[in-house]
Structures are given as C-alpha cells and as structure tokens.
N, C-alpha and C positions, 0 to 999 in steps of 0.2 A: 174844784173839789172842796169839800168840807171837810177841812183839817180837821177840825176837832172834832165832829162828829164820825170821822174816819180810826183819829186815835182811839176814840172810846169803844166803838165799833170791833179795831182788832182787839183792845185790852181787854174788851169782854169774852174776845175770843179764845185769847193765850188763857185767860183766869182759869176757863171751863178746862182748858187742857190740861191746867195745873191739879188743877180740883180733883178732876183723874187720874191724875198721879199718883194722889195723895191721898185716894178713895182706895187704892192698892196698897197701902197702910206698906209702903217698901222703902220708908224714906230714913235713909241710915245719917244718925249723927254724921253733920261734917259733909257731907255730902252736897253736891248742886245742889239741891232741892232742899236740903235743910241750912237756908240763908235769909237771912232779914230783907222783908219788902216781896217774896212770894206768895207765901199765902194768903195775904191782902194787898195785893198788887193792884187788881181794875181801883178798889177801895184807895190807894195812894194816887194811880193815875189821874182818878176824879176830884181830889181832891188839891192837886199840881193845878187843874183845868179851871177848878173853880175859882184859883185866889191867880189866876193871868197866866199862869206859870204852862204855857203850852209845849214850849222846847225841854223844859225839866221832866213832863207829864212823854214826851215822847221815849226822851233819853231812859225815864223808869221801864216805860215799854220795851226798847230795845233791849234793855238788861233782862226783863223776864224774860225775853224771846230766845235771847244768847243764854245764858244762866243755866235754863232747864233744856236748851238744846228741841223750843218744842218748834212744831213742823206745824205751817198753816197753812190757808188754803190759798189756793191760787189769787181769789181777790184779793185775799188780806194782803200777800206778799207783794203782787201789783202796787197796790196803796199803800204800803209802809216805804216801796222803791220811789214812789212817788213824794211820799213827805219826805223822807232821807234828801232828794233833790232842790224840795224845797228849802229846806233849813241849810241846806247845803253839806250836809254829811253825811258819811257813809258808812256802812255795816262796819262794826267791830269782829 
C-alpha cells in the first residue's frame, strides 16, 4: 500500500467533509468544529508529509477524523485500519 498517498487520499477526504460542515455556517464558539488545525487540516496534513513527518501527518488525520466525529467511506476506513497497524496504533 501507499501510505502516504493513502494518508493524503483520506485527508482530502475528511477535509471535504469538514468543508460541509462548515458550508452549514452551524459552527458554534467552543465547539468540535471550532478547534485549531480543522479548517486547514488536508493543508497541515500536506504539509507533516512534505518535511518527512508521515506518523505526525497521520496522527493530524486521525484527530480531524475523531474531533468532528466525521464518517468515511468504507475504503478510507479500510486504509486508515490498515496504516493504524502499520504504525502500530490504534483508534483513539
């Protein structure tokens, strides 16, 4: 598997999720969704990937994933189960 084309993969994916979240203009002070490293999350994850930092770039993903509580798709969750066993850790 292509780890890091996997991470980016799903971050692109949770991002879109978040994106609509937050296109529903429902995001109350204080709240999940209004937390530092959301709203530019795939932007941080890319960013972990580019300077080596791939366990940093996954750990940012699993926080948006947990954080905003969003639901993905069957692939992604496959492949995130997948890198978790890699790295050797597991869901928060």
């Amino acid at each position: 598997m292509d780890t890091e084309g996997a991470i980016l993969r799903i971050a692109a994916e949770a991002q879109e999720a978040l994106n609509s979240l937050y296109a529903q203009d429902q995001v109350v002070e204080g709240s999940a969704l209004d937390q530092a490293g959301l709203r530019d999350g795939l932007q941080i994850v890319e960013e972990f990937i580019r300077y080596g930092e791939l366990g940093v770039a996954f750990d940012h993903l699993r926080y948006m994933i947990s954080e905003a509580d969003l639901q993905l798709s069957s692939e992604s969750l496959a492949d995130l189960s997948k890198i978790e066993r890699e790295f050797g850790r597991g869901r928060r």
